[in-house]
C-alpha positions in Angstrom: 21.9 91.0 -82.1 24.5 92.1 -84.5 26.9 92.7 -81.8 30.2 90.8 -82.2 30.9 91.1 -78.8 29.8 87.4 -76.3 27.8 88.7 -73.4 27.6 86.7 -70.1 24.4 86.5 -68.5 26.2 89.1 -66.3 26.5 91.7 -68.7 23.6 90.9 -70.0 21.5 91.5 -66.6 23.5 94.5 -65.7 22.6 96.1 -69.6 19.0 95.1 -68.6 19.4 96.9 -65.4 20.8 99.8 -67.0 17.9 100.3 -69.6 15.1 100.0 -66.9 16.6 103.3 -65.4 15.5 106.4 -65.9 18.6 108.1 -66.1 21.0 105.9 -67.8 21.5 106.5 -71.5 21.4 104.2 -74.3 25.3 106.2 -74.9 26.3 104.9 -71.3 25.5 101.6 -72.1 27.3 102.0 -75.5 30.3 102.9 -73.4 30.5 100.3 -71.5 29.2 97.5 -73.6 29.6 98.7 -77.2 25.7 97.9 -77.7 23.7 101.0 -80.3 20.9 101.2 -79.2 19.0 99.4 -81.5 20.8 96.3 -80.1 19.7 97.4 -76.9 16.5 97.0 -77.8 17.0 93.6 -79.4 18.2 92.3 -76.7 15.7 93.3 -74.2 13.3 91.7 -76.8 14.9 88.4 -76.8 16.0 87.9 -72.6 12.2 89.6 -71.6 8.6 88.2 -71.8 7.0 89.7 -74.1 4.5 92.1 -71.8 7.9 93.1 -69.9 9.3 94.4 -73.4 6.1 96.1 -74.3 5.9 97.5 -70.8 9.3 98.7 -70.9 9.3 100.1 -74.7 6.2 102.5 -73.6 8.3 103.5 -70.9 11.5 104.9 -72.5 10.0 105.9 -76.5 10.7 109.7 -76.9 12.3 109.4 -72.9 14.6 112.6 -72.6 16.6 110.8 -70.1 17.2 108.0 -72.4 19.2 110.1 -74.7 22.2 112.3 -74.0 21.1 115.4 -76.1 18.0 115.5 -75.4 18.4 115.8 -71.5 17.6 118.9 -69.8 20.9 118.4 -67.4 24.4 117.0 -67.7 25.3 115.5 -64.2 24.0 114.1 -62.0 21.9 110.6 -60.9 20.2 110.3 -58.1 19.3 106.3 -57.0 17.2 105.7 -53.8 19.0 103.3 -51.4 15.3 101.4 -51.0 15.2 100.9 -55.0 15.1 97.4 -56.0 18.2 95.8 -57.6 17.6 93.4 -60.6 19.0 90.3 -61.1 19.0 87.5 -63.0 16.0 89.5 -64.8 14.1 89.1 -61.6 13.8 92.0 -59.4 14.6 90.9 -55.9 12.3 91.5 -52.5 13.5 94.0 -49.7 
C-alpha cells in the first residue's frame, strides 16, 4: 500500500466492510480513510484469501455504484436490518 497513513485492524475491517457494499464509493472511503482506490484494492488483496479477492473484484469491475459519477442517483442507501455485519473479515451468524 502506498498509503502513509497506519491502519488498525479496525479501519482496516470497516474499509473491507465498506468495499463489499454495493452502494459505498471508492470516494466515500477516500473521505474517510484517505485510501485511492487503487489502494483499496491493494489492500483487499493483501487482508483476503485469494478466491475472496477474485470473488469480490468480479463483483464491483465497471460497478455503477462503486463510483460517484457513474451512479444513476445521488442520495440515498438503503441497508437491510437482517444484512450481515463483517468483522474481523469474517462475516458473523444471525
Amino acid at each position: 500500500m502506498t498509503t502513509k497513513k497506519e491502519l488498525t485492524d479496525i479501519d482496516k475491517d470497516r474499509i473491507i466492510e465498506m468495499a463489499w457494499e454495493d452502494r459505498t464509493t471508492f470516494d466515500a472511503i477516500l473521505l474517510q480513510f484517505g485510501l485511492k482506490e487503487q489502494e483499496v484494492i491493494d489492500l483487499m488483496r493483501a487482508e483476503m484469501k485469494r478466491s475472496s479477492f477474485k470473488m469480490w473484484r468480479e463483483r464491483v469491475q465497471g460497478r455503477k455504484t462503486k463510483h460517484e459519477k457513474l451512479r444513476d442517483f445521488r442520495e440515498g442507501r438503503f441497508k437491510c436490518s437482517m444484512q450481515r455485519q463483517i468483522n474481523n473479515n469474517k462475516i458473523a451468524k444471525r
